[in-house]
N, C-alpha and C positions, 0 to 999 in steps of 0.2 A: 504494500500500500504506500502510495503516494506521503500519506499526510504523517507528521511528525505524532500528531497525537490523535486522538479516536474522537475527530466530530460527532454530536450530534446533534439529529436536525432541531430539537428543543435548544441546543448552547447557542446554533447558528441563527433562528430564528430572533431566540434573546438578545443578539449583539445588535440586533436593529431597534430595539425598542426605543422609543422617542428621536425619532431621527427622521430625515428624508427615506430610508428602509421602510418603514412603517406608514409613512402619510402616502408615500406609492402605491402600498401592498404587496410588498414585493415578500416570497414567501417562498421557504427554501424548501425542497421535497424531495429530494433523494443526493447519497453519497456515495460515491461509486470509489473502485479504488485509484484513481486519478482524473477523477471529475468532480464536480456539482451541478448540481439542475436548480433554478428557482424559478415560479411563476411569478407574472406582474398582468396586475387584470389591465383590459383596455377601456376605461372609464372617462367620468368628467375631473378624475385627478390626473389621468395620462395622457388625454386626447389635446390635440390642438386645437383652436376656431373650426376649423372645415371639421373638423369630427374622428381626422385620421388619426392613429397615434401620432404621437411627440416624438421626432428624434431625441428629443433632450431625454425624454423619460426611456428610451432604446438604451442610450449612453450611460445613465443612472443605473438601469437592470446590468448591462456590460459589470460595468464601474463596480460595482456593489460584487457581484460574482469574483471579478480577478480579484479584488481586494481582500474578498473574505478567504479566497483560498490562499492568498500569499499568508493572511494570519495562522491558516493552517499549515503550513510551512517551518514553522518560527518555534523555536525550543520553549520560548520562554512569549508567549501571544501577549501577558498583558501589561509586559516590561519593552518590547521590542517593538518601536512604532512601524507603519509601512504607510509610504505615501505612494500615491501613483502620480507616475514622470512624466507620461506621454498615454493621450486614447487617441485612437481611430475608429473611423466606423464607416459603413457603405451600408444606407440604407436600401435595401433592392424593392423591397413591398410596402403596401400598406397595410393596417389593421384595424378594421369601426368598431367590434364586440368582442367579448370573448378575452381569452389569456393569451398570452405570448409566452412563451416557455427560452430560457436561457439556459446555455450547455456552457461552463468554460473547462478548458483545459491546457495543457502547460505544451508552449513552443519551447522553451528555453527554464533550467531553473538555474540558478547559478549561489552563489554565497549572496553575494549583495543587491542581485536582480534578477528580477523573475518576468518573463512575459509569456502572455496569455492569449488566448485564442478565444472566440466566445460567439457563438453562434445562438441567433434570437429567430425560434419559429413560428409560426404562428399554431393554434390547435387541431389542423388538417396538417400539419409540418410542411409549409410554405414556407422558404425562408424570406421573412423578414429586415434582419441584419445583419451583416456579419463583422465584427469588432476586435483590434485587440490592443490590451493593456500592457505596458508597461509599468512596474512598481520595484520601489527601492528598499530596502530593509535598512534601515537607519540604525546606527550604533546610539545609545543611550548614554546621553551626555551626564 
C-alpha cells in the first residue's frame, strides 16, 4: 500500500470539517491501495450562472484529493505541512445534476514532492476533467 498510514474514510472525511471541503460536499468514498475517490454533488454550491458546473469547484474537488493524499504520505500528517505549488486542469465536459466522482493518483512521489494525477467523471463516467497537482512537503520550522 501506497499510504504511510491506514486512512480512513471517517479520518479523511473529518479533515474537511469546517472548511471549503465541507461547504462543497465534497465527500471521500473509497481507498484503494494507491488511490482515492471522493464525490462533489453538482448543485447551487458548485454550479456556475449558466447552470454548468464551476471549473473552480472541478479545481477545488482536484485540489482537495492530491492534497489529502500527499497528507497520507507524511510520517508525521499533523506536524508536516503540505502546500500545493502548481494545479492544472482541462476541462473537457460539462455537468447540470448529479455527482462528479474524482480519482487521484501518484505520477511522481519523491521526499519533498509529490505530483498527482486526478481525473473528474461525471456518474455515467464521462470525463469531465482531467487535473494534476503538484505539492511540496515542507520541513517544520
Amino acid at each position: 500500500m501506497l499510504w504511510k498510514h491506514n486512512p480512513t474514510l471517517e479520518m479523511l472525511n473529518a479533515s474537511g470539517h469546517q472548511t471549503l471541503v465541507q461547504h462543497l460536499g465534497i465527500e471521500f468514498t473509497e481507498i484503494g491501495e494507491d488511490y482515492l475517490i471522493a464525490t462533489m454533488p453538482v448543485d447551487q454550491r458548485t454550479k456556475q450562472p449558466m447552470g454548468l458546473l464551476h471549473g473552480g469547484a472541478s479545481v477545488s474537488l482536484a485540489e482537495t484529493l492530491g492534497s489529502v493524499a500527499s497528507v497520507c504520505l507524511v510520517d508525521n500528517p499533523l506536524e508536516t505541512p503540505i502546500v500545493g505549488v502548481e494545479i492544472n486542469a482541462n476541462h473537457l465536459s460539462s455537468a447540470k445534476e448529479g455527482y462528479v466522482i474524482g480519482k487521484v493518483t501518484p505520477i511522481k512521489i519523491g521526499r519533498r514532492m509529490h505530483v498527482w494525477n486526478i481525473a473528474i467523471a461525471d456518474e455515467a463516467g464521462k470525463n469531465i476533467c482531467i487535473s494534476r497537482l503538484t505539492t511540496m512537503v515542507l520541513s517544520k520550522s
